[in-house]
Each structure stands twice: as structure tokens, then as C-alpha cells.
One Martini backbone bead per residue (centre of mass of N, CA, C, O) as a GRO file, in nm:
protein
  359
    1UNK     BB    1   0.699  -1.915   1.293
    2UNK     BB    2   0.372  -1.920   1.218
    3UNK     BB    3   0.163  -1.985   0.925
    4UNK     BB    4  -0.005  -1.765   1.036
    5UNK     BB    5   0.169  -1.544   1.082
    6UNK     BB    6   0.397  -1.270   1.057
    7UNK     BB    7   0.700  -1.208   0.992
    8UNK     BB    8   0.948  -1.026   1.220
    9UNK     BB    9   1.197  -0.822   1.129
   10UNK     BB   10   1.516  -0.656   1.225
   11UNK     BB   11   1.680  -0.363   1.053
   12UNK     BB   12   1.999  -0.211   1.067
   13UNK     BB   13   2.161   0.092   0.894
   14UNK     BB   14   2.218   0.121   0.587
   15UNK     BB   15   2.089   0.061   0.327
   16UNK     BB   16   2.270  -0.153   0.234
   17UNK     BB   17   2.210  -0.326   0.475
   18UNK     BB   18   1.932  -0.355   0.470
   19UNK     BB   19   1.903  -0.454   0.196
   20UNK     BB   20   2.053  -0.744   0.261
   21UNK     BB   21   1.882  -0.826   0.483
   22UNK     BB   22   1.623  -0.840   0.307
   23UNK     BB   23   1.733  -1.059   0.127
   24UNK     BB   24   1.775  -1.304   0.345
   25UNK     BB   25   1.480  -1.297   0.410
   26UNK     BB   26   1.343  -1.266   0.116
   27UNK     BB   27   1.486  -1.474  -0.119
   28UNK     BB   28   1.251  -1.664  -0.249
   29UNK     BB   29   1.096  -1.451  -0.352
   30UNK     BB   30   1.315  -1.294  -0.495
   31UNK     BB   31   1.378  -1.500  -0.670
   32UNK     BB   32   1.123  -1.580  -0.824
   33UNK     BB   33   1.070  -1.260  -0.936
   34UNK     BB   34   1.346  -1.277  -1.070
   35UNK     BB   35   1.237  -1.459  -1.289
   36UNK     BB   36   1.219  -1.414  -1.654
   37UNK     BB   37   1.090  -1.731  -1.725
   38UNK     BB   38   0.782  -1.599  -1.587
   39UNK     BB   39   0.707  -1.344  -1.722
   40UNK     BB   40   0.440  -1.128  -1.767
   41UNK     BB   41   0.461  -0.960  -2.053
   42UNK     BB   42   0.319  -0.718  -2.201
   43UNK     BB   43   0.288  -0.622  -2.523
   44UNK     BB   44   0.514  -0.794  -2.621
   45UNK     BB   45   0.781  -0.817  -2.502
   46UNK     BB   46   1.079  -0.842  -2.377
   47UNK     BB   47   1.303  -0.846  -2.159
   48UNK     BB   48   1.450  -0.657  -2.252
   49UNK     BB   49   1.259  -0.429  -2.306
   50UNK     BB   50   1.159  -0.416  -2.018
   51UNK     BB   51   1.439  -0.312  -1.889
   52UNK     BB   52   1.434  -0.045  -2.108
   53UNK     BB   53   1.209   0.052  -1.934
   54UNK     BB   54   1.292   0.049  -1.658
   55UNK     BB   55   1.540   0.230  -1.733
   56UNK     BB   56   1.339   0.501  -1.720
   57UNK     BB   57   1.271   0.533  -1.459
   58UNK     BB   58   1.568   0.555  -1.322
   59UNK     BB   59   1.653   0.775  -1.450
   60UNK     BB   60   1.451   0.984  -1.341
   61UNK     BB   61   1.491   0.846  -0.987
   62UNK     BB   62   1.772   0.875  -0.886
   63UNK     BB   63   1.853   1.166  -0.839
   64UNK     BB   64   1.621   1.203  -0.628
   65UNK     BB   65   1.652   0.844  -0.508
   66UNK     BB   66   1.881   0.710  -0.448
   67UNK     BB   67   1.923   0.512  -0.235
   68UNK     BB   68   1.722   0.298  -0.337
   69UNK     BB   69   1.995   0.190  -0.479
   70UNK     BB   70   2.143   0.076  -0.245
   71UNK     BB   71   1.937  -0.109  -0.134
   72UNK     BB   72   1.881  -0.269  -0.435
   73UNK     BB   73   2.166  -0.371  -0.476
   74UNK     BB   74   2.228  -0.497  -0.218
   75UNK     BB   75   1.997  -0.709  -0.194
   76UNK     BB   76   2.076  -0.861  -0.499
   77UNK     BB   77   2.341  -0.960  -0.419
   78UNK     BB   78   2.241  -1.136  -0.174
   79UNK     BB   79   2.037  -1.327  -0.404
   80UNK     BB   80   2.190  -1.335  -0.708
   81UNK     BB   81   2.076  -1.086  -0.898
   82UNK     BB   82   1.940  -0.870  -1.127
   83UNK     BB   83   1.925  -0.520  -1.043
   84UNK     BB   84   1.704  -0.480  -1.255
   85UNK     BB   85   1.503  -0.675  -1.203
   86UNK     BB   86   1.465  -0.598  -0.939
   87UNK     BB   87   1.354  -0.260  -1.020
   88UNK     BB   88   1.142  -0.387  -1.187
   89UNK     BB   89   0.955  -0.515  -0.998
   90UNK     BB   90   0.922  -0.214  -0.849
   91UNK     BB   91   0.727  -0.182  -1.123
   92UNK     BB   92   0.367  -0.166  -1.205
   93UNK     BB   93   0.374   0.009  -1.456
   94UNK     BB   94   0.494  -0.274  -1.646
   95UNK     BB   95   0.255  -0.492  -1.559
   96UNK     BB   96   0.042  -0.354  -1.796
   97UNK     BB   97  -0.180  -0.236  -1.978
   98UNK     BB   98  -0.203   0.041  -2.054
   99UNK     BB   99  -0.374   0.323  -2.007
  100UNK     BB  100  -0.652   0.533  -2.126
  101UNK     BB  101  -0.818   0.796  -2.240
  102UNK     BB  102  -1.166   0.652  -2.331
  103UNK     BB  103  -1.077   0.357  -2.217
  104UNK     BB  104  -1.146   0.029  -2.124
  105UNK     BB  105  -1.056  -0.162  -1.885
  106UNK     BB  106  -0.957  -0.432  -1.718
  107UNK     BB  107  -1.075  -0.580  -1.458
  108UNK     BB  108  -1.024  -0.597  -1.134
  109UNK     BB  109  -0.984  -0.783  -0.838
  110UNK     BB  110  -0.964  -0.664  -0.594
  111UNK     BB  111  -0.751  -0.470  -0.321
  112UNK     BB  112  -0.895  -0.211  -0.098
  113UNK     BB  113  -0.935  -0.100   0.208
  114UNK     BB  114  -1.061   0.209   0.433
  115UNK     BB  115  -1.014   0.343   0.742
  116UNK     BB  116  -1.092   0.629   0.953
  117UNK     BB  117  -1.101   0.745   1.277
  118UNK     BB  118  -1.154   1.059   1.477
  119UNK     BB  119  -1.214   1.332   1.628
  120UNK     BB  120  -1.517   1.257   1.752
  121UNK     BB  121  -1.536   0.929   1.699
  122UNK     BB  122  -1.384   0.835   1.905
  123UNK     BB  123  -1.346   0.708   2.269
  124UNK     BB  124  -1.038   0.877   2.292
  125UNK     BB  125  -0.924   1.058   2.024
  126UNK     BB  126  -0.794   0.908   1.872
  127UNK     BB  127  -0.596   0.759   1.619
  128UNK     BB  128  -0.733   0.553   1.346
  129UNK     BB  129  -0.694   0.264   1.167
  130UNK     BB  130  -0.777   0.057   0.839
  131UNK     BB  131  -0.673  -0.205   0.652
  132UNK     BB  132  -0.757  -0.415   0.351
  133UNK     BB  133  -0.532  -0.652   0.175
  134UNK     BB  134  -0.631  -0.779  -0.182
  135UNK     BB  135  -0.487  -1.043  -0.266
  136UNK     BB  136  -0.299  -1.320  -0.290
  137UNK     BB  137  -0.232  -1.645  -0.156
  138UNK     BB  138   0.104  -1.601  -0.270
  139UNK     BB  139   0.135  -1.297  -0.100
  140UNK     BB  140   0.047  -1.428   0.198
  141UNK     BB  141   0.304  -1.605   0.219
  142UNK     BB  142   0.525  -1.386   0.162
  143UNK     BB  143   0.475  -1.233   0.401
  144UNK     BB  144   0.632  -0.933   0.571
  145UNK     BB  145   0.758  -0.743   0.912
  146UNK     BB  146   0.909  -0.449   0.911
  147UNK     BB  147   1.212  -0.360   1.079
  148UNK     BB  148   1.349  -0.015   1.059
  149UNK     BB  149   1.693   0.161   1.049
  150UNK     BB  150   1.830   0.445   0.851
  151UNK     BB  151   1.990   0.650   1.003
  152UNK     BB  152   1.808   0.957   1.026
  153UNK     BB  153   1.558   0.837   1.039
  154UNK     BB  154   1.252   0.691   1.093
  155UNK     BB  155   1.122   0.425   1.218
  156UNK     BB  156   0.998   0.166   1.057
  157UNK     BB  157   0.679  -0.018   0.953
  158UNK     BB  158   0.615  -0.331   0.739
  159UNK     BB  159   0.401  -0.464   0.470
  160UNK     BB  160   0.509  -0.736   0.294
  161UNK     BB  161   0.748  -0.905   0.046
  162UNK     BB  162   1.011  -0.710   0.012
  163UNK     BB  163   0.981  -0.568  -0.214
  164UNK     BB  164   0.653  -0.479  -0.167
  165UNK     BB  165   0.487  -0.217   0.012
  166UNK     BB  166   0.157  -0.171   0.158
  167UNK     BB  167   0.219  -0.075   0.447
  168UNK     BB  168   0.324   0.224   0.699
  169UNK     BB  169   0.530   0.313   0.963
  170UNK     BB  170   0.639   0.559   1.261
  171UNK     BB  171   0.778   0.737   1.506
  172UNK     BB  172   0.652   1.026   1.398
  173UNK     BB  173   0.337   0.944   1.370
  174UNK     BB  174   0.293   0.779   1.113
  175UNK     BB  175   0.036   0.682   0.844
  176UNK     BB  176   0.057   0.440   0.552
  177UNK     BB  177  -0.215   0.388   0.334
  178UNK     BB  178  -0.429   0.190   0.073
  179UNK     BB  179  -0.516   0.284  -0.279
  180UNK     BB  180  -0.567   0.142  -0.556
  181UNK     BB  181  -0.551   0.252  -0.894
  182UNK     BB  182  -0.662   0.387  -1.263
  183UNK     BB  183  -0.476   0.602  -1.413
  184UNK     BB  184  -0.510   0.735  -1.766
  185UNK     BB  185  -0.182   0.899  -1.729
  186UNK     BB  186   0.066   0.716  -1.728
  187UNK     BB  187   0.414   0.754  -1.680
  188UNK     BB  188   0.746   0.825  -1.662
  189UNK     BB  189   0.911   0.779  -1.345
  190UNK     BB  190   0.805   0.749  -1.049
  191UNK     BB  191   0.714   0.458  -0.869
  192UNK     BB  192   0.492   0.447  -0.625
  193UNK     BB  193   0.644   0.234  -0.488
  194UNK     BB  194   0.870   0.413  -0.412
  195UNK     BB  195   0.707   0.636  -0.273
  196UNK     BB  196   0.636   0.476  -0.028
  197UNK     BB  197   0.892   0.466   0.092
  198UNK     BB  198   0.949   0.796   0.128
  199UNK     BB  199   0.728   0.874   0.280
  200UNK     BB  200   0.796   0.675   0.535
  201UNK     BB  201   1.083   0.892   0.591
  202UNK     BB  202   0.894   1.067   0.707
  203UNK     BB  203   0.815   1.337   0.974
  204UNK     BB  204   0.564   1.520   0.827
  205UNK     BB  205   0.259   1.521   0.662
  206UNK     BB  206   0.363   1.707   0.444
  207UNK     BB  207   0.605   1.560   0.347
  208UNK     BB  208   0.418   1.319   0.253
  209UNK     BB  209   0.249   1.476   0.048
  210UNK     BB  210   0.453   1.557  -0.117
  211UNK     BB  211   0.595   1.286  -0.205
  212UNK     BB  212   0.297   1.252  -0.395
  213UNK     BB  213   0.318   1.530  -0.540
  214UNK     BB  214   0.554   1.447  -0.753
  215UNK     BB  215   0.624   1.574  -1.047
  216UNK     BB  216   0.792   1.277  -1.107
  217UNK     BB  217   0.541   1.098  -1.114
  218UNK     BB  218   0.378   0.798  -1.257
  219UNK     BB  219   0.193   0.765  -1.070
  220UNK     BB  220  -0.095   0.656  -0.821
  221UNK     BB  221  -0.237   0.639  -0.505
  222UNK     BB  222  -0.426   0.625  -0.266
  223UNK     BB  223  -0.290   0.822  -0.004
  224UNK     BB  224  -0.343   0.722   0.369
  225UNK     BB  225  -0.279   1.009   0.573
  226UNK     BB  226  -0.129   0.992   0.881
  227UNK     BB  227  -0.151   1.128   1.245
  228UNK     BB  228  -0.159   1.173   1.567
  229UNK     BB  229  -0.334   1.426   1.592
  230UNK     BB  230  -0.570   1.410   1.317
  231UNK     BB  231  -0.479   1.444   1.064
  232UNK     BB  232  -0.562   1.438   0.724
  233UNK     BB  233  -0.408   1.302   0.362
  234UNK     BB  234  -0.582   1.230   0.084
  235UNK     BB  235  -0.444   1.119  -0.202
  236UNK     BB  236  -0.619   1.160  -0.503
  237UNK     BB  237  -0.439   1.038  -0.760
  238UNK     BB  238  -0.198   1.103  -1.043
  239UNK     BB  239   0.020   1.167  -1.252
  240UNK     BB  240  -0.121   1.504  -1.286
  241UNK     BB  241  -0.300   1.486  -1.029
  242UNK     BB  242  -0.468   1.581  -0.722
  243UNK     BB  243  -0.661   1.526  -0.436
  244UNK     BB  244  -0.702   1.685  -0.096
  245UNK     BB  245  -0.842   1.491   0.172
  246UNK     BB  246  -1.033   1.434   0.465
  247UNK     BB  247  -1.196   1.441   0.756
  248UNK     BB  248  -1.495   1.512   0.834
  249UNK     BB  249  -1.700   1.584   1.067
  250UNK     BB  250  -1.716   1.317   1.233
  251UNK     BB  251  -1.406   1.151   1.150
  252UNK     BB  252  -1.455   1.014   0.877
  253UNK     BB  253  -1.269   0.798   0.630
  254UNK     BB  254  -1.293   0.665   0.313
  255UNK     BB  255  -1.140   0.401   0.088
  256UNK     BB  256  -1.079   0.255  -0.219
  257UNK     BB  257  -1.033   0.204  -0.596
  258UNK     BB  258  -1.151   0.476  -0.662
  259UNK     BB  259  -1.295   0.732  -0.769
  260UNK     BB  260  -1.395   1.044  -0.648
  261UNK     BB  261  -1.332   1.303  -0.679
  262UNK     BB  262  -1.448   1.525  -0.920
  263UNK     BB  263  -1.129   1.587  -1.019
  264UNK     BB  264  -1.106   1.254  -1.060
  265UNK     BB  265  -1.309   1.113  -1.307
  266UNK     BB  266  -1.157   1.123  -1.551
  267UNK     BB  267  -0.896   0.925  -1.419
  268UNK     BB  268  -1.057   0.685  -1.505
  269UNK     BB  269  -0.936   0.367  -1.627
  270UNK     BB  270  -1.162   0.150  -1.463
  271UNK     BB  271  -1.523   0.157  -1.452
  272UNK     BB  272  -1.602  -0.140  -1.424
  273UNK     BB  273  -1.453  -0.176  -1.138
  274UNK     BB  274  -1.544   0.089  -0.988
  275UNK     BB  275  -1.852  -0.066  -0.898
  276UNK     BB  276  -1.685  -0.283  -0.711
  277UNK     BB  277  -1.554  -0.071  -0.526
  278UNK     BB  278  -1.843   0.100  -0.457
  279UNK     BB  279  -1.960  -0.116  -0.233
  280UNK     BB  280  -1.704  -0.094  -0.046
  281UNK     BB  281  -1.772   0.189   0.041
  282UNK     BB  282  -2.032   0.225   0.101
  283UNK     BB  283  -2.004   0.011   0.353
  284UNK     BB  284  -1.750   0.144   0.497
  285UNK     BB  285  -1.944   0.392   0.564
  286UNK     BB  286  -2.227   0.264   0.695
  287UNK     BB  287  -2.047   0.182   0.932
  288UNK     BB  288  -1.937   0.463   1.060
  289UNK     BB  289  -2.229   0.579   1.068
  290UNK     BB  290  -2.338   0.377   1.277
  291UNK     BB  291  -2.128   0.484   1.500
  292UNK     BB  292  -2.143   0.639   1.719
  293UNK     BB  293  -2.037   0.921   1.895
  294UNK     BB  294  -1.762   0.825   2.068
  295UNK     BB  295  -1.693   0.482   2.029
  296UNK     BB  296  -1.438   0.411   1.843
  297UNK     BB  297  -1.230   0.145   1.799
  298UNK     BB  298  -0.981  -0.084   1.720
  299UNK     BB  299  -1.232  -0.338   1.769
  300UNK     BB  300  -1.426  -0.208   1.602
  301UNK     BB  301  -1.286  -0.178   1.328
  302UNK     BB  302  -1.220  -0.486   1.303
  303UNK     BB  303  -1.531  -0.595   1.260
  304UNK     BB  304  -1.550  -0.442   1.003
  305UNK     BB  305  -1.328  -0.597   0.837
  306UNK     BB  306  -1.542  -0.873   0.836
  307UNK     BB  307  -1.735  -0.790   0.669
  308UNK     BB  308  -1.964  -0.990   0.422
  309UNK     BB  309  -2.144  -0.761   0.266
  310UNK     BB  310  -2.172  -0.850  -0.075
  311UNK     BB  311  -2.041  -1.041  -0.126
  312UNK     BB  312  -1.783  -1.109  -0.294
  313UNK     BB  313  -1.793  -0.780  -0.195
  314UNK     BB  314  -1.627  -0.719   0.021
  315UNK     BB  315  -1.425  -0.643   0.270
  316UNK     BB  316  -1.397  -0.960   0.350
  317UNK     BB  317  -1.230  -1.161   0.148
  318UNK     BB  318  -1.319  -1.453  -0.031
  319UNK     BB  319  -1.361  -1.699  -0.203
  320UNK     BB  320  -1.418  -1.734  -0.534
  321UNK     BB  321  -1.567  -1.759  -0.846
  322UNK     BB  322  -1.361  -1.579  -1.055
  323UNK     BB  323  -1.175  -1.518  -0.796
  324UNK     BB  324  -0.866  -1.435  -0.715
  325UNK     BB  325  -0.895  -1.225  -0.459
  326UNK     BB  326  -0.794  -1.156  -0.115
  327UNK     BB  327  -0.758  -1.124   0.209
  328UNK     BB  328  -0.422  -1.106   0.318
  329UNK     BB  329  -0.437  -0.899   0.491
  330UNK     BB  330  -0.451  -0.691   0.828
  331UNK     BB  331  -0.536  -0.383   0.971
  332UNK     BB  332  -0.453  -0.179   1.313
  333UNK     BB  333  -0.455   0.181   1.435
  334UNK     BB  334  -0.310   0.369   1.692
  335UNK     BB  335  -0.143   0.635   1.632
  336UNK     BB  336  -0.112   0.817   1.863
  337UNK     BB  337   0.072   0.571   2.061
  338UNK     BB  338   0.192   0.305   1.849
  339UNK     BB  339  -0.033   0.091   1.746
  340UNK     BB  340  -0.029  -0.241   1.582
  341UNK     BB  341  -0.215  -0.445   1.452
  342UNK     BB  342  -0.233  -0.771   1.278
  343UNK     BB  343  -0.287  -1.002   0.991
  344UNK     BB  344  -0.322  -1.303   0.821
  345UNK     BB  345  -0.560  -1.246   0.643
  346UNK     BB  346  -0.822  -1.276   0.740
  347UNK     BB  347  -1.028  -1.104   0.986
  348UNK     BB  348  -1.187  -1.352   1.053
  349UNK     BB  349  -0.925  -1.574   1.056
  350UNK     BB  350  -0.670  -1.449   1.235
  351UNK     BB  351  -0.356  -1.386   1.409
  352UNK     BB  352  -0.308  -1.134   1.642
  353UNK     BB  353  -0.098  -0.884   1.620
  354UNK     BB  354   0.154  -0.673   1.778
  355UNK     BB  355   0.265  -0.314   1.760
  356UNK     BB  356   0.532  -0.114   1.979
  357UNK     BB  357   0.650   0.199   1.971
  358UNK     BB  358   0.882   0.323   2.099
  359UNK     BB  359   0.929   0.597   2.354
   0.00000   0.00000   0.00000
């Protein structure tokens, strides 16, 4: 496989055997993040407290979604890693200093951007989504595209980076983008990043959106739902509380980093960062409404992916000086159809994959 394109593996059995499958193809990624004397950990914490915080999230866990710990210990075992350090890397909310509400948070630099357009918005009916996945350089090396099948689920396809899925569909008819948020309520809990593997497991709409409102869950993602016939529920969420929204009338809905809903602005976390969120929003709203109605295709929404507008805060993102984050990866999926195209890299400069979920 090119050092261009995103490498596709394919695997299938039990969660454990999955899980050993993954340790395997993704050793190197797993061996580095899993070496603790590497670990950037916040308010000065030991190696020890860390792992004896991540297992309080565990204890959550474990009752309500086993599997994963099937999956994960498997993984662990494959790559001669230890099975706990393991969980801490899947937990995003221990590797940050907590979020306080009322208190200003540390601006992080780019995330996610997401666009959906539904009919009456598309040129043939069909359910569209677009997704920009702004991470750094070094997580673009490590993406890898997961195909895989375990036991009565639906056959997912992910894309991470091994530990971390990012985005992610199934042959239900289902697609999960979507956009970091900054909860100023965050605790222990379910930790988000395990509640994506958990939603795409689910075989429709209802399901996905149940799993991302549970109620042990440790904060949330902005979770971008859809369905083949062009459902759409935007769970825009945090530990406690959470608003679920549509496509308008029109058939489009954006998101990027920041809350948007009158009922979750009290619990931003990071609002000095919220501002530079919101040029990407406004940006992928106006090239949205700026397409005529009934005209919206794959390649539409893959164009809008590359606009430079408002650089360095562009939906394209590229180095900049004092700029961590670039757009590592991006997708364009016709949900109804089963069709993914992706890509490493710029969507403005990089090798067009396509998967495409058998009928």
C-alpha cells in the first residue's frame, strides 16, 4: 500500500480475535502510545495514578460494554503491551487538565468539521455526509481503514489509527462523524472514544443515538448520525445534558468544535477556542446554502472539503506557524447507496479511496 492512501485491513470473529487481529496490524502505533515513559500526563500525576484513574472508568465500563475489554485485552496480549495501559490510552478525558465550569480553558488548535446534506438538498435524493478530520502529522502516518465483522454485529468500517476510531459506518445503513467538544462537566464515567465503537455496533438510528445519551457516559463528542433513508441526529452532548438536532429545511446541517444549541452554551469548556470553531461553521454553512437545491453530490461536498477560506482556520487545513493540527484524513459517504470514498491527507491533495459496503 502507498505511503499515500490509508491501508485497508480486513478483519473477522469474536471480539477477541478482532481485537488480536488489530494488535497485529497496528503493533507499531500500539508499542509507541502504550510506552508509559513517553506519557505527557496532566496536574502532575504518576504513571501509577494515571493507570489507577483509568481504571475507575473501567469499573464504569466493564458491566455495561464487556465486549470491549475482550477486544482490548486481546489487542494488548498481541503486542506484548500491559491490557490497562492499554484502556488509559482509549480514555481521551485523563490525558487533559479537567475543564471547570466558569473557568477558561486552554485553546486547542483545529479538530473536526462535518457537513450532511439530505433531500430535498441532494441531486438524486440520496444521504450525503463530509467529514474533515483535523489532527496532527503523526496521526495521518499512523490512519489505518478498518473492515471488520464480529459475530451478530453489523460489519463496520473504521478509520484511526488503531487504539482510536474517528469515523465510522456499517452495512445497517448507519454513518458516525462527527466533532470534539470541550464539556466543562466532565467525570468518570464511560469514556467517549469507547461509546463510538459501542454506537456503531447498533443497527439503527434510535440505537446509535440511545448509546450516545447513556447515562454513565464521561462527557461526549458531537455526535453526527445518519441513517440510509436521511434521518439525521446531531447529538450535541456532554456529560449531563444534551440537545438533538436535524437537517433544517433545506436538507443541510454543519458542525464543527463548539456548541451551537441555545441549551448546551453554558457547558463550553474552552470558549476562547469556541471562536475560532465557529469561522469553520459559518464557512461550511455558507458554502452549503450557497448550492442550489437538488444539486448536492459526493463530488459537491468533496470541494467544499478543500476551501481555503479564512486560512489558517480553514475546513482544509494546512500548516501554519503556531499550528499543530491539519487535516489528517477526510471522507465523503453516500449513506444510502453503502459508498465511502477517503483520503490521507488534504482533501485538496491527496489519493481518493473508495469502499463500498457489499449488497
Amino acid at each position: 500500500m502507498s505511503e499515500h492512501t490509508i491501508p485497508l485491513i480486513t478483519v473477522r470473529g469474536s471480539y477477541a480475535e478482532v481485537g488480536a487481529a488489530i494488535g497485529d496490524a497496528c503493533a507499531s502505533t500500539i508499542e509507541r502510545e502504550c510506552d508509559p515513559t513517553t506519557w505527557q500526563i496532566p496536574s502532575g500525576r504518576s504513571v501509577d495514578e494515571q493507570l489507577a484513574l483509568a481504571d475507575r472508568y473501567a469499573e464504569v465500563t466493564r458491566p455495561i460494554m464487556p465486549w470491549v475489554f475482550d477486544e482490548l485485552d486481546a489487542c494488548a496480549e498481541a503486542v506484548d503491551v500491559d491490557p490497562r495501559v492499554l484502556w488509559a490510552c482509549c480514555i481521551e478525558e485523563i490525558w487533559y487538565e479537567p475543564r471547570v465550569a466558569g473557568q477558561v480553558g486552554a485553546a486547542i488548535d483545529g479538530r473536526c468539521s462535518d457537513m450532511v446534506a439530505v433531500a430535498p438538498a441532494t441531486a438524486d435524493g440520496h444521504t450525503l455526509t463530509a467529514h474533515n478530520n483535523d489532527m496532527s502529522r503523526r496521526y495521518q502516518h499512523d490512519l489505518v481503514a478498518i473492515e471488520r465483522t464480529c459475530g451478530e454485529d453489523p460489519t463496520i468500517l473504521s478509520i484511526g489509527n488503531g487504539i482510536w476510531l474517528s469515523v465510522g459506518w456499517n452495512d445497517a445503513g448507519l454513518n458516525l462523524t462527527g466533532n470534539e467538544l470541550s464539556p466543562n462537566d466532565e467525570r468518570v464515567g464511560i469514556p467517549r472514544e469507547i461509546q463510538v465503537r459501542a454506537m456503531l455496533r447498533e443497527r439503527t438510528l434510535q440505537g446509535m443515538t440511545d448509546v450516545a445519551l447513556h447515562p454513565a457516559r464521561a462527557s461526549s463528542y458531537n455526535n453526527v448520525l445518519v441513517d440510509a433513508s436521511g434521518t439525521v441526529a446531531n447529538v450535541e452532548g456532554s456529560a449531563t445534558a444534551a440537545e438533538v438536532t436535524g437537517a433544517d429545511d433545506t436538507g443541510h446541517l454543519v458542525h464543527t468544535n463548539h456548541y451551537v444549541c441555545g441549551a448546551m452554551l453554558g457547558y463550553e469548556g474552552d470558549p476562547e477556542y469556541a471562536g475560532l470553531s465557529a469561522t469553520r461553521y459559518r464557512r461550511a454553512a455558507e458554502l452549503l446554502a450557497g448550492a442550489p437545491a437538488g444539486s448536492i453530490t459526493m463530488d459537491t461536498l468533496h470541494g467544499f472539503l478543500q476551501d481555503h477560506e479564512n486560512a489558517p482556520d480553514a475546513l482544509c487545513r494546512h500548516e501554519a506557524e503556531g499550528r499543530e493540527t491539519v487535516t489528517a484524513f477526510w471522507s465523503v459517504a453516500d449513506v444510502t447507496d453503502g459508498t465511502i470514498r477517503f483520503g490521507r491527507g488534504n482533501p485538496c491533495d491527496s489519493v481518493q479511496q473508495e469502499f463500498r459496503f457489499s449488497a
